[in-house]
C-alpha positions as CSV (number, residue, x, y, z in Angstrom):
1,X,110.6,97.5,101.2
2,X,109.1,99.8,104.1
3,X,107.1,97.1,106.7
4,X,104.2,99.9,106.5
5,X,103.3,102.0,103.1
6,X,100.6,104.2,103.0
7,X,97.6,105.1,99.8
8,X,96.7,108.4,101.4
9,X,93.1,108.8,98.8
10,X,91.0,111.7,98.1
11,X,86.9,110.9,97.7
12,X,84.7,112.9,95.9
13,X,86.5,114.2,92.9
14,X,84.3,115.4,90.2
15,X,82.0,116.4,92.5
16,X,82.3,120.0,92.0
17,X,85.1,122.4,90.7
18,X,86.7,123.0,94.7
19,X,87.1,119.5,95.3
20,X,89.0,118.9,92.3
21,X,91.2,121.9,92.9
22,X,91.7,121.0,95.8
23,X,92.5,117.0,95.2
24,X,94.9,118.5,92.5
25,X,97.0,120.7,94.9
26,X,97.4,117.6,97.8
27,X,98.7,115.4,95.0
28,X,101.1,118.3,93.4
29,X,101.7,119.8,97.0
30,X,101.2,117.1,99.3
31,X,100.7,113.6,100.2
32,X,98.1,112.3,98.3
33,X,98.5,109.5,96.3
34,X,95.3,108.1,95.0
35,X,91.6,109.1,94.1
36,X,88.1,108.1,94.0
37,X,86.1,109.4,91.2
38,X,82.2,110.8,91.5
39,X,80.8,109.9,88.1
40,X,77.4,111.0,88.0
41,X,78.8,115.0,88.5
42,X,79.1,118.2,85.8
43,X,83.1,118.4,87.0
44,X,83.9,114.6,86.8
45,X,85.0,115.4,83.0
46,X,87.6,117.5,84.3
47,X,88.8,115.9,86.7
48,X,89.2,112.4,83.9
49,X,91.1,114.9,81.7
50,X,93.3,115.4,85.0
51,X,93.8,112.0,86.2
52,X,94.6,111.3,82.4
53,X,97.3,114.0,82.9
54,X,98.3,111.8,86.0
55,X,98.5,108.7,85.8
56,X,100.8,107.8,88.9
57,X,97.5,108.9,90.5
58,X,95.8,105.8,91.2
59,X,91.5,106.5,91.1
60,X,89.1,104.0,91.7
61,X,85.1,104.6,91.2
62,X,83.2,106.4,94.6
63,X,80.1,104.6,93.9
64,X,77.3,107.6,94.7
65,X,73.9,106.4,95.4
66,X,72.8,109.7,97.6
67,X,73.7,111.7,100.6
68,X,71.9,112.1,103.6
69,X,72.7,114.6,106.0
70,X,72.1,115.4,110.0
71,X,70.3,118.0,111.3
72,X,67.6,118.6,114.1
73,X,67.7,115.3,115.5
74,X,66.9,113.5,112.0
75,X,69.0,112.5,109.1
76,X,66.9,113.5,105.5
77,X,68.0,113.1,101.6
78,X,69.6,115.8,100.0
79,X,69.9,113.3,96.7
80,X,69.2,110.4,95.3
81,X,70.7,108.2,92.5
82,X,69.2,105.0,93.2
83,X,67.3,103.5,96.5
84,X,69.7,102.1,98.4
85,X,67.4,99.0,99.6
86,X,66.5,98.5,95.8
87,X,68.5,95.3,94.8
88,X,67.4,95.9,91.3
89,X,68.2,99.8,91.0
90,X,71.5,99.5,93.3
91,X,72.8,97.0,90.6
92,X,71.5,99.0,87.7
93,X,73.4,101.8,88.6
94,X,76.6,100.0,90.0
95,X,76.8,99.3,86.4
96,X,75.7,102.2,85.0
97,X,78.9,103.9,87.3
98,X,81.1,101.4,85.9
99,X,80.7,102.0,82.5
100,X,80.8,105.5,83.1
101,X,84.3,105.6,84.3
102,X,85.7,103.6,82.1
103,X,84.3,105.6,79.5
104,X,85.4,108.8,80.9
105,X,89.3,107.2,81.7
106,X,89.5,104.3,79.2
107,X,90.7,102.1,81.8
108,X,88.8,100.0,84.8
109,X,89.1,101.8,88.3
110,X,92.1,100.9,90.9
111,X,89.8,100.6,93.7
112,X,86.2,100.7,94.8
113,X,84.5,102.7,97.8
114,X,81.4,104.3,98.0
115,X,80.0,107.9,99.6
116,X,79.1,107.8,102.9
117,X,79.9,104.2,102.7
118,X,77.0,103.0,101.4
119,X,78.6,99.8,99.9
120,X,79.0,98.3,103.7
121,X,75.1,97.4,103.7
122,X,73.0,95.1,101.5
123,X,72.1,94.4,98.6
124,X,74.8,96.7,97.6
125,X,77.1,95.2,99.3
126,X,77.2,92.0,97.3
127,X,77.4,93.5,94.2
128,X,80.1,95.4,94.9
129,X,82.0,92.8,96.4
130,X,81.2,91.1,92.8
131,X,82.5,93.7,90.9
132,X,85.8,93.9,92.5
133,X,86.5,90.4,92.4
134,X,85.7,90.5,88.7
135,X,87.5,93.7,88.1
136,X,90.8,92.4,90.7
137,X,90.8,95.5,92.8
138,X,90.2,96.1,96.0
139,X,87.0,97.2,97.5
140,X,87.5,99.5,100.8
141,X,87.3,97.8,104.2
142,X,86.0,94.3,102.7
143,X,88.3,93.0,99.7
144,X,92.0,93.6,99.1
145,X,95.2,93.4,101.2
146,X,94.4,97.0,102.7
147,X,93.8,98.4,105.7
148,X,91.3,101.5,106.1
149,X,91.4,104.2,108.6
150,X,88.5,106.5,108.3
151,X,89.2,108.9,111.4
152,X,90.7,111.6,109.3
153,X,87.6,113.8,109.2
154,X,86.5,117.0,110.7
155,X,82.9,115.8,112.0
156,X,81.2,113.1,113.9
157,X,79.0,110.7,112.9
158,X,76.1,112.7,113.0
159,X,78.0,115.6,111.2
160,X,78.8,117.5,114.2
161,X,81.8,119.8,113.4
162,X,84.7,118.3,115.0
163,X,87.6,120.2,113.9
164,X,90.1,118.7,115.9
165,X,90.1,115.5,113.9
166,X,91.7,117.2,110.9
167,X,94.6,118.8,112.4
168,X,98.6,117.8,111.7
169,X,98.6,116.5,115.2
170,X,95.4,114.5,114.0
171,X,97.0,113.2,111.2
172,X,100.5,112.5,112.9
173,X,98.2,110.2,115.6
174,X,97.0,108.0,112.6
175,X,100.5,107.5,111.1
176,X,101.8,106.4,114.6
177,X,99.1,103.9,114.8
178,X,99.6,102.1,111.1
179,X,99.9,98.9,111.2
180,X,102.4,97.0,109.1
181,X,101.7,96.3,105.4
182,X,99.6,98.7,103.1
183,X,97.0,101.2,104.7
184,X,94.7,103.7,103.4
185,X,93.9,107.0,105.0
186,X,90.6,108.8,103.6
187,X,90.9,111.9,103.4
188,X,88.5,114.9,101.6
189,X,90.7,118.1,100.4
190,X,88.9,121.0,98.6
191,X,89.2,124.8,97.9
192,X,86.7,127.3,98.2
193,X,83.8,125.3,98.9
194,X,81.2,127.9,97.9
195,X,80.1,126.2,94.9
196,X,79.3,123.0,96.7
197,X,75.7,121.7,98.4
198,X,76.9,118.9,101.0
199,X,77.2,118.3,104.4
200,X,80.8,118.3,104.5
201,X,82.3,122.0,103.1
202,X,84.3,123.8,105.1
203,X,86.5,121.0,106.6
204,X,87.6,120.3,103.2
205,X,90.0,123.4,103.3
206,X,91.1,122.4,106.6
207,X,91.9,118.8,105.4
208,X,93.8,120.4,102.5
209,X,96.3,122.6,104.4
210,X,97.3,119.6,106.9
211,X,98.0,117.3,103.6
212,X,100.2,119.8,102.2
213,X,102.1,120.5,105.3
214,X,106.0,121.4,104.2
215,X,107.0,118.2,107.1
216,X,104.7,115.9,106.6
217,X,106.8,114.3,103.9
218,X,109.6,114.3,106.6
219,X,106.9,113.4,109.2
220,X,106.5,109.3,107.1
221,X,110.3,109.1,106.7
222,X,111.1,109.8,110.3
223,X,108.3,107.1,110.7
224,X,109.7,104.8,107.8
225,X,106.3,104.7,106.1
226,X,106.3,104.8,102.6
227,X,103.9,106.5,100.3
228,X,102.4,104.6,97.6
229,X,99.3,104.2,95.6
230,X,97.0,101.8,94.6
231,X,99.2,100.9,91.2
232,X,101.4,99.3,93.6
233,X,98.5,96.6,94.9
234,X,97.4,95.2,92.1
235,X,97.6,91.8,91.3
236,X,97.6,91.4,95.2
237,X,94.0,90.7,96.2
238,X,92.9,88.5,98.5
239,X,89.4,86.2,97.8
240,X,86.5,87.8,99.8
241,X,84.5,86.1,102.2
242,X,80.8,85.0,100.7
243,X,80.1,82.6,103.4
244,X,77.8,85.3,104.9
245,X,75.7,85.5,102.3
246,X,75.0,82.0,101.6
């Protein structure tokens, strides 16, 4: 077994038509190997009947509360699911996801994350570290044996366009600095991106033609990483850490 393997997942599918086109193509053309569903979205029933079509794709719940986006000095709401400092709501509709998906895929998610990473902050945060403890599954960057690199993206933290972090030399950088066992590399691949609202758009077709680059396949081998998904961590998780909390 290869000392590093790599889960390279797509967030947002479902969200709109471009995104799943676009998640489609990097798994059939490229290198990604997993996915994180949007449930609350028109195209998330095409994109079930896909990942049912699929099924070495691995694709856990993207727990969608909102998005907030930067401009003029201010971040402000484009949409809202639940208040994210509503313990009450944020649990309700945790739920409310998780029945979703596993109506719309008959099965419990691989994995857990959240857009914008809203599952890194409380009350959320408990809840979701809950549910993938119950459900066995990892939960991005707090429960599971792996690693998350986030720095595949084409804008800063206060959505700046940054195109130079989603470039193939971009990319390459990340593999080189893998550490041993299982990673994850987030990544966000779509098409045309005209029938999306979201802060994020255009890099999506950026992000797309690096993860279907014709050597990037040879680019992990010469590197020994191994490709893999999150199929291949289950019944591997590791027991969170409450003691915060208490």
């Amino acid at each position: 077994m290869s000392p590093r393997r790599l889960i390279v997942n797509a967030d947002d599918l479902g969200q709109s038509p471009s995104i799943n086109a676009g998640i489609e193509r990097a798994v059939r053309e490229g290198v990604v190997t997993s996915a994180s569903l949007m449930v609350r979205w028109p195209a998330a029933e095409a994109a079930a009947q896909w990942a049912a079509d699929n099924p070495h794709v691995s694709v856990g719940l993207h727990l969608d509360l909102g998005e907030w986006s930067y401009s003029e000095g201010e971040w402000s709401e484009k949409y809202r699911f639940a208040d994210p400092e509503d313990g009450d709501a944020v649990h309700d509709e945790l739920v409310t996801q998780l029945e979703t998906f596993e109506r719309l895929l008959g099965r419990a998610p691989t994995h857990l994350d959240s857009h914008q990473h809203v599952h890194r902050n409380e009350p959320l945060r408990s809840f979701v570290l809950e549910g993938a403890r119950r459900l066995d599954v990892p939960l991005r960057e707090e429960f599971g044996p792996v690693s998350y690199c986030g720095s595949f993206y084409g804008q800063s933290g206060r959505g700046d366009p940054y195109p130079d972090g989603v470039t193939l030399a971009a990319f390459l950088a990340i593999l080189d600095a893998l550490p041993e066992g299982t990673s994850e590399i987030g990544c966000h691949p779509g098409s045309d991106p005209s029938d999306l609202d979201s802060m994020y758009r255009f890099e999506r077709s950026l992000e797309l033609e690096v993860l279907c680059d014709e050597g990037l396949h040879d680019e992990l081998r010469r590197r020994g990483i191994e490709l893999c998904s999150y199929h291949d961590v289950a019944g591997m998780m590791l027991e969170p850490d409450h003691s915060e909390n208490l």
